[in-house]
RODREN-663649 format. One record per residue (C-alpha): chain; x negated, z, y negated. Coordinates in steps of 0.02 Angstrom, whole numbers, plus 50000, padded with zeros to 5 digits. Example, Ala and Ser with C-alpha at 12.3 -4.5 7.8 and 13.67 -1.06 7.14 Angstrom:
2
+-------+-------+-------+-------+
: marpa :    c1 :    c3 :    c2 :
+-------+-------+-------+-------+
:     A : 49385 : 50390 : 50225 :
:     A : 49316 : 50357 : 50053 :
+-------+-------+-------+-------+
This chain:
429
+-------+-------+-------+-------+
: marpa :    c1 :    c3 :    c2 :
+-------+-------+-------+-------+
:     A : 41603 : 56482 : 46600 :
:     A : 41671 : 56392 : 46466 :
:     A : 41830 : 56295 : 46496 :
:     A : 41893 : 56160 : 46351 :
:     A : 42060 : 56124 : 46319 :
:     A : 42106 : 55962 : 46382 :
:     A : 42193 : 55825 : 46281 :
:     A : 42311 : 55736 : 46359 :
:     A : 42298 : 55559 : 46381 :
:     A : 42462 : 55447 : 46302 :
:     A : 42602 : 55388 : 46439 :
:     A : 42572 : 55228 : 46476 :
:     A : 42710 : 55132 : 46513 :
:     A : 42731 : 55029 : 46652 :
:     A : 42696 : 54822 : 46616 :
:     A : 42860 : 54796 : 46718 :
:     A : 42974 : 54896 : 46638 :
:     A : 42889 : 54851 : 46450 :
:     A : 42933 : 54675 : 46503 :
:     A : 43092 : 54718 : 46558 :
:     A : 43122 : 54797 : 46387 :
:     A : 43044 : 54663 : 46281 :
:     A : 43158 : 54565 : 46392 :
:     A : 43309 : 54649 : 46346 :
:     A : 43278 : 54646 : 46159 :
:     A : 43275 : 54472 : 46161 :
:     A : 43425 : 54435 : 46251 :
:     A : 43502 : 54551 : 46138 :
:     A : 43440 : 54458 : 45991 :
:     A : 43480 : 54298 : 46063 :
:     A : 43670 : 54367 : 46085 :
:     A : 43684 : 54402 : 45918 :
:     A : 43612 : 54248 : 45827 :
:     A : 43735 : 54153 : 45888 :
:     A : 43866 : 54254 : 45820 :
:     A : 43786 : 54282 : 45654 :
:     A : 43776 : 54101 : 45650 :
:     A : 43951 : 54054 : 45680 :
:     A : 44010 : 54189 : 45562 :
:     A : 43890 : 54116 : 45427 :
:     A : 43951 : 53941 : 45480 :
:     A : 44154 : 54006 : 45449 :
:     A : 44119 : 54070 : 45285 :
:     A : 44027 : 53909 : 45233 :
:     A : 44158 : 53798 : 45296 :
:     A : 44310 : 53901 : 45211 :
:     A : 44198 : 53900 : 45039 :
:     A : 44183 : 53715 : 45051 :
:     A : 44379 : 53697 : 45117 :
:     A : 44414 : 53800 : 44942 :
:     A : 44337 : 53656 : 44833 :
:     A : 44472 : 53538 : 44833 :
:     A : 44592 : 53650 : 44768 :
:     A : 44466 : 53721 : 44632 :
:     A : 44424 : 53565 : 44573 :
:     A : 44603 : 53505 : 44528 :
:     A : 44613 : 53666 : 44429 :
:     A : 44481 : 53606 : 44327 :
:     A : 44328 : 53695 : 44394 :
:     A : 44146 : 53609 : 44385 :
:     A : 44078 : 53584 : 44547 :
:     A : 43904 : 53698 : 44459 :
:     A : 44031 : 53827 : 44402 :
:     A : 44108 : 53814 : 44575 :
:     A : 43923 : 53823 : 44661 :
:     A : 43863 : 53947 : 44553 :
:     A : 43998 : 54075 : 44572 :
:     A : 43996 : 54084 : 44757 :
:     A : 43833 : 54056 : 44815 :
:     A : 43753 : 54187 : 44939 :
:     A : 43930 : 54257 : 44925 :
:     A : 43941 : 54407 : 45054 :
:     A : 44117 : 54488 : 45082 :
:     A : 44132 : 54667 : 45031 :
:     A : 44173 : 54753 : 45176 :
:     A : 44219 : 54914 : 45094 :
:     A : 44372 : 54844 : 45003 :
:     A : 44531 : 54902 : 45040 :
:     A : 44677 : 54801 : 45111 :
:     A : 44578 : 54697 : 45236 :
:     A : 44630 : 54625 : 45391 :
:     A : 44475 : 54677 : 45517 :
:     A : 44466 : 54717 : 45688 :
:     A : 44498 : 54907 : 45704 :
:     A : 44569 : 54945 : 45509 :
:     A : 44766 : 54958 : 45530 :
:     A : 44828 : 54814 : 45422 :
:     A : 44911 : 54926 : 45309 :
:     A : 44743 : 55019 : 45262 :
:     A : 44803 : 55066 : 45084 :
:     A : 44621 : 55138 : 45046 :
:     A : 44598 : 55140 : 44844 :
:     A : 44772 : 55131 : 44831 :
:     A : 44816 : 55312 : 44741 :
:     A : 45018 : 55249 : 44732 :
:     A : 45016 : 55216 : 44898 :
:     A : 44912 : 55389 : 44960 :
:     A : 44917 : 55534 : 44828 :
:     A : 45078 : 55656 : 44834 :
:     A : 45186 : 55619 : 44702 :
:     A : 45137 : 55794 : 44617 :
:     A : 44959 : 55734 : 44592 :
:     A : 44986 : 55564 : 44566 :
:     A : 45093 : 55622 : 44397 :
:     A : 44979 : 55774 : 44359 :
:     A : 45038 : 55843 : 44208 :
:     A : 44891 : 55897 : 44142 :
:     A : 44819 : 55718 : 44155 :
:     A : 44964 : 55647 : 44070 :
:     A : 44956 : 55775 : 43941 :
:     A : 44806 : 55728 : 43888 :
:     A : 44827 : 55544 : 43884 :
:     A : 44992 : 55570 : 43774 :
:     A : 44875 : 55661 : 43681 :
:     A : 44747 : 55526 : 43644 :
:     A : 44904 : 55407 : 43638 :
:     A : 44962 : 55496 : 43491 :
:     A : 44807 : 55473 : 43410 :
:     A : 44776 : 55264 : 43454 :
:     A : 44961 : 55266 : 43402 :
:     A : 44908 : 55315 : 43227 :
:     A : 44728 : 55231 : 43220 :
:     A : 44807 : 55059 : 43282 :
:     A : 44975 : 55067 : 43192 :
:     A : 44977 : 54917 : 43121 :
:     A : 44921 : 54797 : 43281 :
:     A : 45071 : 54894 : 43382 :
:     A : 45185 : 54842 : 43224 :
:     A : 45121 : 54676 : 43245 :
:     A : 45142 : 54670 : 43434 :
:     A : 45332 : 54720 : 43403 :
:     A : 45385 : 54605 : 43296 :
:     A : 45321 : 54445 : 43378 :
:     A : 45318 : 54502 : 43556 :
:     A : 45466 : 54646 : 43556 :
:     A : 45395 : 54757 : 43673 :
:     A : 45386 : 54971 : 43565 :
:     A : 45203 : 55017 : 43566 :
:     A : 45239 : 55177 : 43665 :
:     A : 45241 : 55084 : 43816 :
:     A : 45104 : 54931 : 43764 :
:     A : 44992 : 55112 : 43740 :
:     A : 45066 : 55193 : 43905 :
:     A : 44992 : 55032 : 44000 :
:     A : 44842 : 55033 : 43948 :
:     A : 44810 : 55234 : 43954 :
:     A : 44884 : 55211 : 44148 :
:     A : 44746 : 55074 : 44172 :
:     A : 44593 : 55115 : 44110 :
:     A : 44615 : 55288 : 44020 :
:     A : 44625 : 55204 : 43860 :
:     A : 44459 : 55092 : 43907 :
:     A : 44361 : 55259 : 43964 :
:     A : 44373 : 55217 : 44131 :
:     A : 44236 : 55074 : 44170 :
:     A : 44284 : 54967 : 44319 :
:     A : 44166 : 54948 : 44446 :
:     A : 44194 : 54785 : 44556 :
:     A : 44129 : 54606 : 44519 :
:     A : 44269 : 54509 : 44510 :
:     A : 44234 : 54344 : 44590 :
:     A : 44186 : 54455 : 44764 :
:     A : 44329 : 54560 : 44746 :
:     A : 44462 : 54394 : 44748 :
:     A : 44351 : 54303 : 44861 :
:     A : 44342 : 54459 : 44991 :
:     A : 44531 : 54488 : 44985 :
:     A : 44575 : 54275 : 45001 :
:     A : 44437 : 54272 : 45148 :
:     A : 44484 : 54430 : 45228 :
:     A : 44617 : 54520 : 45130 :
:     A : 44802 : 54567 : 45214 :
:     A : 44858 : 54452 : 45081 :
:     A : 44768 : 54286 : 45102 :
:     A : 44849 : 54151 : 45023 :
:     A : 44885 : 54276 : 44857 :
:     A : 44709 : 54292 : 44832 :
:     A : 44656 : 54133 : 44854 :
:     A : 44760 : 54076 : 44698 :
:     A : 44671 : 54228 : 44601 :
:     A : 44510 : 54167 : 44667 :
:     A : 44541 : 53998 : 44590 :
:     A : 44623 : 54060 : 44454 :
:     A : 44443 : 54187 : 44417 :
:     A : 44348 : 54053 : 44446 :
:     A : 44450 : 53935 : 44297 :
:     A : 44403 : 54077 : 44184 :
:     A : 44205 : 54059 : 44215 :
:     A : 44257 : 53868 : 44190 :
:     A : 44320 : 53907 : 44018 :
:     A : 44180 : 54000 : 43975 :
:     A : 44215 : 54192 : 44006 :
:     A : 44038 : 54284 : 44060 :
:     A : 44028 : 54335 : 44238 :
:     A : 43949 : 54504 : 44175 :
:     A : 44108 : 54530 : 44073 :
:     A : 44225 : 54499 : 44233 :
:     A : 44215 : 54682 : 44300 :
:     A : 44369 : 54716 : 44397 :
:     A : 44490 : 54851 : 44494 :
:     A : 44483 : 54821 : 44705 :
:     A : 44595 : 54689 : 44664 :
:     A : 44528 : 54600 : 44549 :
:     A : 44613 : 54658 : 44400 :
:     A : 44504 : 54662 : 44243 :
:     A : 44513 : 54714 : 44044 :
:     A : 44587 : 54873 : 43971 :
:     A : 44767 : 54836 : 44024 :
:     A : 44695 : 54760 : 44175 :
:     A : 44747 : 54595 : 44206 :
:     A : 44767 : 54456 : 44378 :
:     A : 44652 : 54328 : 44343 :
:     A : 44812 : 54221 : 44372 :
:     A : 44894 : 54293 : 44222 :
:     A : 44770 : 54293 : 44091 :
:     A : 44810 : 54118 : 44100 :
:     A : 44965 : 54120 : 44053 :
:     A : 44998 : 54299 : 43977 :
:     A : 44788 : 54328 : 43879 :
:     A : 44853 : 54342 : 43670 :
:     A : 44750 : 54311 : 43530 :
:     A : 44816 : 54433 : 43410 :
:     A : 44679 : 54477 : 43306 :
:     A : 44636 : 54295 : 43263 :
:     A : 44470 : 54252 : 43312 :
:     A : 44498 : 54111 : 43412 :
:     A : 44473 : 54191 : 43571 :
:     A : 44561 : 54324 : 43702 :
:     A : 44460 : 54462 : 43718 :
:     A : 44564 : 54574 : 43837 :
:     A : 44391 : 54676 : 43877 :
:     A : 44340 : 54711 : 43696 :
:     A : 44474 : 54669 : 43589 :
:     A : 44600 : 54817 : 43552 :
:     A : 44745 : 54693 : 43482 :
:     A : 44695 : 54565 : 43611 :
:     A : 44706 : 54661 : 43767 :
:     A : 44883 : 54755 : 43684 :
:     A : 44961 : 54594 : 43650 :
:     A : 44923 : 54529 : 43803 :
:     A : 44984 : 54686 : 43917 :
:     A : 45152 : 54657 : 43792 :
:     A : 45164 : 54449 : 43822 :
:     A : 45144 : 54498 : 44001 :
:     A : 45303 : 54635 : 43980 :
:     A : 45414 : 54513 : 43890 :
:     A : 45360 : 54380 : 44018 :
:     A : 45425 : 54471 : 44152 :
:     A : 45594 : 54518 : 44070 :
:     A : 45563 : 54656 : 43959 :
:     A : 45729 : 54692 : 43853 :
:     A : 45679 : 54734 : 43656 :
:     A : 45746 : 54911 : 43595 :
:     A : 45795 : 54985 : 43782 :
:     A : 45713 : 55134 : 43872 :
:     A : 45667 : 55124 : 44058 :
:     A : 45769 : 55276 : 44118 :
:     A : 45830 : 55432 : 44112 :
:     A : 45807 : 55617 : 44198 :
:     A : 45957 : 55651 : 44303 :
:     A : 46012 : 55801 : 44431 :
:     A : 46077 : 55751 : 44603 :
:     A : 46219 : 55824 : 44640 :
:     A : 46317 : 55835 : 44838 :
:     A : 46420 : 55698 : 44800 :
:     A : 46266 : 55573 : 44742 :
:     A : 46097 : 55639 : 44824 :
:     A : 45945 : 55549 : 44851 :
:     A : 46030 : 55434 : 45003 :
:     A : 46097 : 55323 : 44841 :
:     A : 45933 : 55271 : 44794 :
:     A : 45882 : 55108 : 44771 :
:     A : 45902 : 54928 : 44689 :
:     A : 46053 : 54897 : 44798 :
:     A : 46125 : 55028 : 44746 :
:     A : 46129 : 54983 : 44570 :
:     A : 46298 : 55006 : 44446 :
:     A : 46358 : 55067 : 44283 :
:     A : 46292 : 55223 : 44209 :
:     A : 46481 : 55266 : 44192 :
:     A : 46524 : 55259 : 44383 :
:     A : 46352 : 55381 : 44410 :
:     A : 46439 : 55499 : 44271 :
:     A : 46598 : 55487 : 44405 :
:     A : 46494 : 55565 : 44544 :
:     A : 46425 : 55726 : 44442 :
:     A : 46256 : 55638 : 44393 :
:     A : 46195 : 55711 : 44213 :
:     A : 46071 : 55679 : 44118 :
:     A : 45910 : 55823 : 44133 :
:     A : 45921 : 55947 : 43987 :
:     A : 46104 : 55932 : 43963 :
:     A : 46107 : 55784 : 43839 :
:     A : 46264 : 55702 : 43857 :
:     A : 46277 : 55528 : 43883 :
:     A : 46322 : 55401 : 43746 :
:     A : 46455 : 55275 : 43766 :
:     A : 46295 : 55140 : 43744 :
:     A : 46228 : 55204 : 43888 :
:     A : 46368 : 55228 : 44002 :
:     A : 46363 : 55037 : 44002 :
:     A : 46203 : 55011 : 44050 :
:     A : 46175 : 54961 : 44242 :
:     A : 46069 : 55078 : 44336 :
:     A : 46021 : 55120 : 44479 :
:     A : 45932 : 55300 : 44547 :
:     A : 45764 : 55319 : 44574 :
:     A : 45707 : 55474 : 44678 :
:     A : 45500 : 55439 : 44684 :
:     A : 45476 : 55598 : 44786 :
:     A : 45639 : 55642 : 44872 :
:     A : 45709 : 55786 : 44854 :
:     A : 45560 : 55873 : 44798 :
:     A : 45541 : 55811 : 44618 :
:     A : 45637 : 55726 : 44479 :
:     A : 45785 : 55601 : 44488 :
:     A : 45804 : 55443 : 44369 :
:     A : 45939 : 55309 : 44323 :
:     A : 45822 : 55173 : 44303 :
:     A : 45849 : 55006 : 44215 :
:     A : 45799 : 54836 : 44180 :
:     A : 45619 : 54878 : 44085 :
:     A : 45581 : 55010 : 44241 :
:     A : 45590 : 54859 : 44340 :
:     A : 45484 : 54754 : 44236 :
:     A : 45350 : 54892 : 44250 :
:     A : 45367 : 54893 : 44419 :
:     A : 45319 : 54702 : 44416 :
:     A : 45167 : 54720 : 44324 :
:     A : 45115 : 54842 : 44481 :
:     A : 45234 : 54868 : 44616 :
:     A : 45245 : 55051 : 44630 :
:     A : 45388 : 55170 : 44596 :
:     A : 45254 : 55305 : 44546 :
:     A : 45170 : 55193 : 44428 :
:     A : 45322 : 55131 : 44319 :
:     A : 45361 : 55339 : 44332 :
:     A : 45203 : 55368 : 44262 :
:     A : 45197 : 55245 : 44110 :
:     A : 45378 : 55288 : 44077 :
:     A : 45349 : 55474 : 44044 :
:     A : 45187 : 55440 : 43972 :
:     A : 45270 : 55320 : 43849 :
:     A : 45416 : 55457 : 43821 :
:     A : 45289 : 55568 : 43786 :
:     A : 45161 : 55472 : 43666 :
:     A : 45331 : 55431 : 43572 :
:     A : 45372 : 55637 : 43548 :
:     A : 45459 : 55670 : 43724 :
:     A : 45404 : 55809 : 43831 :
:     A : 45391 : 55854 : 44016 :
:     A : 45505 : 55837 : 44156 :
:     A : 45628 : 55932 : 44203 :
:     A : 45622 : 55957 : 44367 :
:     A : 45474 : 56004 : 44436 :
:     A : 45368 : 55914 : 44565 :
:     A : 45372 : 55988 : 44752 :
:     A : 45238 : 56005 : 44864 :
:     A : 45263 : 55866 : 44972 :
:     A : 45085 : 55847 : 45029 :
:     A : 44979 : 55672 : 45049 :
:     A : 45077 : 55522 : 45124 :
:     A : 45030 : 55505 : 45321 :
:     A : 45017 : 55331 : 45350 :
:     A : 45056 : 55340 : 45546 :
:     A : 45190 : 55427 : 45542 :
:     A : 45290 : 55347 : 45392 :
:     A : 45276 : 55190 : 45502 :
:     A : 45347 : 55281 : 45657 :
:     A : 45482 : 55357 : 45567 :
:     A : 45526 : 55164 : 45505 :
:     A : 45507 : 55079 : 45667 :
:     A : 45600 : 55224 : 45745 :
:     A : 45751 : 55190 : 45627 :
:     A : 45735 : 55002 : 45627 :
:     A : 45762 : 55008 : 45820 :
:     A : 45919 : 55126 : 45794 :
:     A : 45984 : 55003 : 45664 :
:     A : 45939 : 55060 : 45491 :
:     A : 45934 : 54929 : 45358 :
:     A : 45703 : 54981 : 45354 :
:     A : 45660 : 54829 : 45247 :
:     A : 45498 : 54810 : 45340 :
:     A : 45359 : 54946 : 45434 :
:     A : 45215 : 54983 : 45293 :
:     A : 45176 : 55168 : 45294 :
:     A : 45230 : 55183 : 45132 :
:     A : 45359 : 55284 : 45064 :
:     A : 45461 : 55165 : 44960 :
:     A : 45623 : 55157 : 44898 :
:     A : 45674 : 55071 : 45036 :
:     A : 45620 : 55211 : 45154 :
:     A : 45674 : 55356 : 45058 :
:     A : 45855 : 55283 : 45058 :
:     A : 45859 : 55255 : 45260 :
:     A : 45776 : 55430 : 45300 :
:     A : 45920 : 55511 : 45165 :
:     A : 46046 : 55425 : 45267 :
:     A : 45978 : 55469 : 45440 :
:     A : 45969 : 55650 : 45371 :
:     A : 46152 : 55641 : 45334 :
:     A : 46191 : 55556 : 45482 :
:     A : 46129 : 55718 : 45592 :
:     A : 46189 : 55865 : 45474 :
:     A : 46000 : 55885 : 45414 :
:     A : 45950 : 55930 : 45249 :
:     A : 45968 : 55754 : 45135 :
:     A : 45779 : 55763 : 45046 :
:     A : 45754 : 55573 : 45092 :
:     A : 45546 : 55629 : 45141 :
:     A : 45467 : 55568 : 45290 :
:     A : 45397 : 55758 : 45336 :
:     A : 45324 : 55811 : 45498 :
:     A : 45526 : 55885 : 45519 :
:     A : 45606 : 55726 : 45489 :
:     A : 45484 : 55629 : 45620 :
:     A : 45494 : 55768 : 45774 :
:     A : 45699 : 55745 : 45747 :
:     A : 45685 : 55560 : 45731 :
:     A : 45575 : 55559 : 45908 :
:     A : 45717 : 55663 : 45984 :
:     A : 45871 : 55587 : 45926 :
:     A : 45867 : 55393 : 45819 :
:     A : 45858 : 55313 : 45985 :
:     A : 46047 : 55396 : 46008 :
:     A : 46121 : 55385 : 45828 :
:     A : 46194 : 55247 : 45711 :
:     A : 46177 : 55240 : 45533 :
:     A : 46347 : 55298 : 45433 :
+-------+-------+-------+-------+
């Protein structure tokens, strides 16, 4: 007897429970229309609440329109305020992440003083130009822009009309945005491509990389065309990088620091703006400059104030006024570090000193601990960021010496286990 296989039929699913499902699908849809709809209604609403403002910079209501229609926020940016992202998500932000060692890679800036050396030479007479009408040495004009863009290798990969519009719809920093927003959308008005506005995260754009808000009132026409080009345009985008230095108080014919060693009496605990004074009192407590140089009686007048980026566990600096202004064209210790040296270098100047420790990558979470943990034991913590500023180097250097512990000013995994045991207990000295 022959027996043949037998194929088995499909489940059939029951009508009651397929209507229960088709059921729930549609409740589910229904729950989220709703919500799609009053997000889509919020967005439309704070586009049309942003006209008023546009228009009295200027802006065409078709330029205004055009730019922003079907905007969609980018949800990948960094630095936005949504539900579950800590507000001080510093994503994209390598100043604010990276260890200090890789963040000033010396390999990396050895090749960029490299290629510096050579645009140094090929543009030689633009940089001559830029110094005598704008006063700002072409070492550091060419240390911006290889810091920015790599010397223009570097191709940036945001639009920048999202990018502002994300940050001033969703962005930590609202109301700062919004001006850039305005301000990117003034350029379109004045005739600047969208397809030329490529920008950083936030929104910066050209080969020095500028705020839409200051192309306005920084963008230089040096080569003479009638026009700023800071995307294209070699002399433009240099002239414009140096009119945004002197703008923010670069001083002609002065460095922006100098190599020091700590010593017992001055460690990294002195650090910071506030702690600012004449070179000459520094000399008083042992500090000298890196390499033995002595100092000149030019420079023990100078005001300056030190400048440990990574603690104990790299280089020490007297900075002055033009590290500041560096650090005002991007807020980061590391940064102005980083186009200092590179400028030192371009101009003939070698490596540091001191080498850079192994401090590992900055832990959000527990920086902010260790600064609310302080804060509440009454250390001057300027404010709780997860970021290891100047600020919070200085208070962890004095808690250190406060408890007998070693002074490297570094929020390590060390520094927070003591801090859990004992800042509750202790007052700052």
């Amino acid at each position: 007897m022959t027996h043949r296989p037998v194929t088995p039929s499909p489940r059939r699913v029951p009508e009651r429970a397929l209507a229960l499902l088709q059921a729930l699908v549609l409740l589910c849809a229904l729950a989220v229309m709703p919500m799609s709809a009053a997000a889509d209604a919020k967005l439309d609403a704070w586009i049309e609440g942003l006209w008023p403002e546009a228009q009295a910079a200027g802006v065409s209501r078709a330029t205004f329109d055009k730019a922003l229609a079907g905007f969609t926020p980018d949800l990948k940016l960094p630095d936005l305020d949504l539900p579950g992202r800590p507000s001080n998500d510093a994503r994209g932000q390598a100043e604010f992440t990276r260890a200090p060692a890789e963040y000033l890679d010396r390999a990396y800036l050895t090749r960029l003083a490299a290629t510096g050396k050579e645009l140094a030479a090929k543009h030689k007479a633009t940089l001559e130009k830029i110094e005598r009408e704008l006063g700002v040495d072409r070492y550091s004009v060419l240390a911006i822009w290889g810091r920015e863009t790599a010397f223009g290798h570097h191709k940036l990969p945001h639009d920048a009309i999202n990018v502002v519009a994300t940050q001033a719809y969703l962005g930590r920093r609202k109301e700062l945005f919004r001006t850039e927003l305005i301000a990117a959308l003034k350029m379109l008005e004045s005739g600047v491509p969208r397809s030329q506005m490529r920008a950083s995260w936030a929104g910066a754009m050209g080969l020095t990389q500028f705020m839409p808000s200051e192309y306005f009132k920084h963008a230089h026409d040096l080569d003479g065309d009638g026009k700023t080009d800071i995307w294209n345009s070699v002399p433009d985008a240099l002239a414009s990088a140096a009119s945004q230095l002197k703008g923010k108080g670069w001083v002609a014919g002065q460095t922006w620091g100098y190599e020091v060693i700590l010593t017992r009496a001055a460690d990294c605990g002195y650090e910071g703006p506030t702690q600012e004074r004449p070179i000459a009192e520094w000399a008083k407590l042992g500090l000298k400059r890196a390499g033995g140089r002595p100092w000149s009686d030019e420079q023990l007048a100078l005001n300056a104030y030190l400048m440990s980026p990574a603690g104990g566990y790299g280089p020490s600096f007297l900075v002055l006024e033009n590290y500041k202004v560096i650090r005002r064209y991007n807020m980061s210790d590391l940064y102005a570090v980083f186009v200092g040296n590179l400028a030192d270098r371009i101009a003939g100047g070698g490596d540091f000193v001191t080498p850079w420790g192994g401090t590992g990558p900055q832990k959000t979470r527990n920086i902010e601990e260790i600064q609310e943990r302080l804060r509440a034991s009454g250390y001057d913590v300027e404010k709780i960021d997860g970021k290891v500023g100047s600020n919070t180097r200085k208070v962890i250097g004095l808690y250190e010496r406060a408890n007998n512990l070693k002074v490297d000013c570094w929020p390590s995994d060390a520094v927070l286990d003591h801090v859990r045991k004992t800042a509750s207990r202790e007052s700052p000295r």
